[in-house]
C-alpha positions in Angstrom: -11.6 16.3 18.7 -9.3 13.3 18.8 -8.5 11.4 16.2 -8.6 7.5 16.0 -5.3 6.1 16.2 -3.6 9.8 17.7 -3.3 7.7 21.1 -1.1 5.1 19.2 1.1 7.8 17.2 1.7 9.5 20.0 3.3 6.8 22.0 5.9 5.9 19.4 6.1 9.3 18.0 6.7 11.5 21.7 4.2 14.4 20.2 3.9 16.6 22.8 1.2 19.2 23.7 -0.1 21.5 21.2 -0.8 24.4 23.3 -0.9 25.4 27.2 -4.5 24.7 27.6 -3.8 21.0 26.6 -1.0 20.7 28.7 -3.0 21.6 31.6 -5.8 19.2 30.5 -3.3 16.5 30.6 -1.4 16.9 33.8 -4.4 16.8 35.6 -6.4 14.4 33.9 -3.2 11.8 34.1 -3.3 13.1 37.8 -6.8 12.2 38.5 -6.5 9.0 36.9 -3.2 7.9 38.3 -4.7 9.2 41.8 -2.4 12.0 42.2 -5.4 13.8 42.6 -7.8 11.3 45.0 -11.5 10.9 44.9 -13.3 13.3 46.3 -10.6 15.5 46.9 -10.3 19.3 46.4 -8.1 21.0 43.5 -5.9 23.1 44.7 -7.1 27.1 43.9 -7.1 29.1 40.8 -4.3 31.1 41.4 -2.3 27.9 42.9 -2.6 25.9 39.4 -2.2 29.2 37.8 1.7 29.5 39.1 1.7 25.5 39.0 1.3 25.2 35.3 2.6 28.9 34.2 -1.0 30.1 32.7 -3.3 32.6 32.9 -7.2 32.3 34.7 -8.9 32.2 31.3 -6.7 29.3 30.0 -7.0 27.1 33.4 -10.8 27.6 33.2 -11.3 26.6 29.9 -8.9 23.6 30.9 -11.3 22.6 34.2 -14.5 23.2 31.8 -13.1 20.6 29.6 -12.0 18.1 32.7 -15.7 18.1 33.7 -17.3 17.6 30.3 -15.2 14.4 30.3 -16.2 13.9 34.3 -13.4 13.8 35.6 -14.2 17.3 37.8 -17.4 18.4 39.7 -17.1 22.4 40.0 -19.1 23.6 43.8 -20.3 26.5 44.8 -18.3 27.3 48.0 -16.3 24.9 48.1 -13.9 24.4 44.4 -13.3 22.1 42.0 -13.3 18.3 43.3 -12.3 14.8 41.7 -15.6 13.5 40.9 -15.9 9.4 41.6 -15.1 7.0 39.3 -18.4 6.2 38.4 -19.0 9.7 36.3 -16.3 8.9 34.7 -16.2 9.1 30.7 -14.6 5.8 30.0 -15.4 6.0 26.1 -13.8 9.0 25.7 -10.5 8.9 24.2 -8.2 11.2 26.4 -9.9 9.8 29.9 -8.7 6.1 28.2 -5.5 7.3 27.2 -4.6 8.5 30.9 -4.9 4.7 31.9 -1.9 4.1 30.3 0.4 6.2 33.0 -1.8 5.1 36.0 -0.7 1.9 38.2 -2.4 -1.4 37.1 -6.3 -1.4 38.1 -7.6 -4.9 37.0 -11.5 -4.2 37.4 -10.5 -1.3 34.5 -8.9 -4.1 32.5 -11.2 -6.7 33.1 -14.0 -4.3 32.0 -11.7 -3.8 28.9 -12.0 -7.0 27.4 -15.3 -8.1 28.5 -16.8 -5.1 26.5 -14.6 -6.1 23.8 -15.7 -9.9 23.2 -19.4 -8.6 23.6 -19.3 -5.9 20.9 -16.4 -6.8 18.7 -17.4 -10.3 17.2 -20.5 -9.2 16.6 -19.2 -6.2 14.7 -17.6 -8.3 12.7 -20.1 -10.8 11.7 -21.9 -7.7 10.6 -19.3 -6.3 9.0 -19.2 -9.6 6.8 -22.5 -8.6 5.0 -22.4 -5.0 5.3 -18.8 -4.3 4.0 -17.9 -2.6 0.9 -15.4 -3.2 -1.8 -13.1 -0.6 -0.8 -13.1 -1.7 3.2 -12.2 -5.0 2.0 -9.5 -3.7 0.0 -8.6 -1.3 3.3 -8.6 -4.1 5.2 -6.1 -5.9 2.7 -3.7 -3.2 3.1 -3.7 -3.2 7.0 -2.9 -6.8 7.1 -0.2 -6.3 4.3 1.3 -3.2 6.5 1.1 -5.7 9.4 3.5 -8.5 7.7 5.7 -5.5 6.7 6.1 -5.1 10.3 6.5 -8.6 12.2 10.0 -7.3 13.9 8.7 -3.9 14.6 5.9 -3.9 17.8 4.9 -0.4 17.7 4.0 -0.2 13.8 2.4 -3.4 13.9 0.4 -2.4 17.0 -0.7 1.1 14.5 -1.7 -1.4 11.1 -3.6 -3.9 13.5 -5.9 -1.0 15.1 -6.7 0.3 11.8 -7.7 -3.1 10.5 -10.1 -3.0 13.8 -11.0 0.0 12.7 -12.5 -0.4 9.7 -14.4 -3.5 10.4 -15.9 -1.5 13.2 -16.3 1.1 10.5 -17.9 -1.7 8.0 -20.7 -2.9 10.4 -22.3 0.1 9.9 -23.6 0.3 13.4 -23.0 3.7 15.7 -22.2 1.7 18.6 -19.7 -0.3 17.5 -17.6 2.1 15.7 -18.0 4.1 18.9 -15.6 1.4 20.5 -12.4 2.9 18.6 -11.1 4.4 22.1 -11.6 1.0 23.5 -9.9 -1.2 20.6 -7.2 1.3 20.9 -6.4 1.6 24.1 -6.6 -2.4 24.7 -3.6 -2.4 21.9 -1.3 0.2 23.7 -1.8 -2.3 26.6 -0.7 -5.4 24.7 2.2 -4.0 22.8 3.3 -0.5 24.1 3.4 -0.6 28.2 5.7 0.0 29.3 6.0 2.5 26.4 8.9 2.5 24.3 9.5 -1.0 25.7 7.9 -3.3 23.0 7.3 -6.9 23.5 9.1 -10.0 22.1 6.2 -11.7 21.6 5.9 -13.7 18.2 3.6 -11.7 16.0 3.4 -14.0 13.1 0.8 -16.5 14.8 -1.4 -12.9 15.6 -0.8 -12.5 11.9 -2.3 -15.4 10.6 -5.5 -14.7 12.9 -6.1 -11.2 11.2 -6.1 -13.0 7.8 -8.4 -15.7 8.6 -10.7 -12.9 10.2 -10.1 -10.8 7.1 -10.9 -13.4 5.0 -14.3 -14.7 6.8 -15.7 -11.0 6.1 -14.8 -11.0 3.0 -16.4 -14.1 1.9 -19.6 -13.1 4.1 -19.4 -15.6 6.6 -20.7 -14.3 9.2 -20.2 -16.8 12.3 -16.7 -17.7 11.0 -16.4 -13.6 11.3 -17.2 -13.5 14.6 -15.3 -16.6 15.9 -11.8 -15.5 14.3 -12.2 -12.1 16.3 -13.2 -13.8 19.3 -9.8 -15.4 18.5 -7.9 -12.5 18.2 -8.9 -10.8 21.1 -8.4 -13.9 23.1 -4.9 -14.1 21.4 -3.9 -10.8 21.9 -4.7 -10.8 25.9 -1.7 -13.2 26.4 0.9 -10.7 24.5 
């Protein structure tokens, strides 16, 4: 299982794959996204990958197993392992959105991005201004103090702004919502780490000041000034 923010880390970290089965995963999960592998084409055979990637049958299996749980693959009798379309895609899960990152500019993909964004988010936090807790408050607090800590550094703010997102996701107490993480993460990797490694000059401090006025609305259980300051820092953060 990944965990929230490990997309993030690992771009400003370089973590590399844990084991071979995850490499393999990987190479041709980026590959299918990035259309190394095209639509409706056929993987190459077992024993072809097998050399490729320097692993055994039982390893590569348990790698294409996983590729098609996320739908990326369609296994056919007869025939082998095909890129499955686009549309059986599982776009909320967290790898399959990570791979985005290395695949050419597809503006339906990030169009989608932020429309689901500004339908779900704003209203996560307008409930997240009567459902919070004391301690997600005080969470919250700290994310926007670890953000100020980090105006002249892109890649740590980017890290302390997604776990603010986080836990007002986490605070409006609805499944949904929090099930957006790989979403809200992904759509910060676009605005401050691609090209990766390259952060942006863009003035945080304005971005700053948004996350406190948002923080603040939840706090004081204003629910439709909640919602409007996200609605402003999504539309804010598009034009990093």
């Amino acid at each position: 299982m990944i965990e929230p923010g490990s997309l993030l880390r690992s771009l400003t970290e370089r973590t590399v794959a844990r084991n071979f089965q995850s490499r393999v995963i990987h190479e041709i999960g980026a590959g299918v996204i990035s259309g190394h592998f095209p639509i409706g084409s056929t993987l190459p055979n077992d024993a072809a990958l097998m050399d490729e990637f320097g692993v055994s049958r039982t390893v590569l299996r348990e790698a294409l197993k996983t590729l098609e749980a996320k739908g990326l693959l369609e296994a056919r009798p007869k025939v082998g392992t095909k890129v499955a379309k686009k549309s059986r895609w599982n776009l909320y899960d967290p790898q399959v959105l990570a791979w985005h990152l290395t695949a050419p500019p597809d503006r339906e993909f990030l169009t989608g991005l932020g429309e689901v964004r500004r339908s779900l988010e704003p209203l996560g936090a307008a409930h997240a201004a009567s459902r919070r807790s004391a301690e997600q408050v005080r969470l919250m607090r700290y994310w926007i103090q670890q953000m100020e800590m980090s105006l002249d550094q892109a890649s740590n703010f980017c890290v302390a702004d997604f776990e603010l997102h986080r836990i007002i996701a986490e605070a409006s107490r609805n499944p949904f919502i929090r099930g957006l993480n790989g979403v809200i993460e992904l759509s910060h990797a676009f605005a401050y780490l691609k090209p990766v490694n390259q952060p942006q000059d863009a003035d945080l401090l304005p971005f700053l000041s948004l996350h406190r006025d948002l923080v603040v609305a939840i706090e004081r259980a204003h629910e439709d000034e909640a919602q409007e300051a996200m609605l402003n820092v999504i539309a804010f953060e598009q034009i990093l």
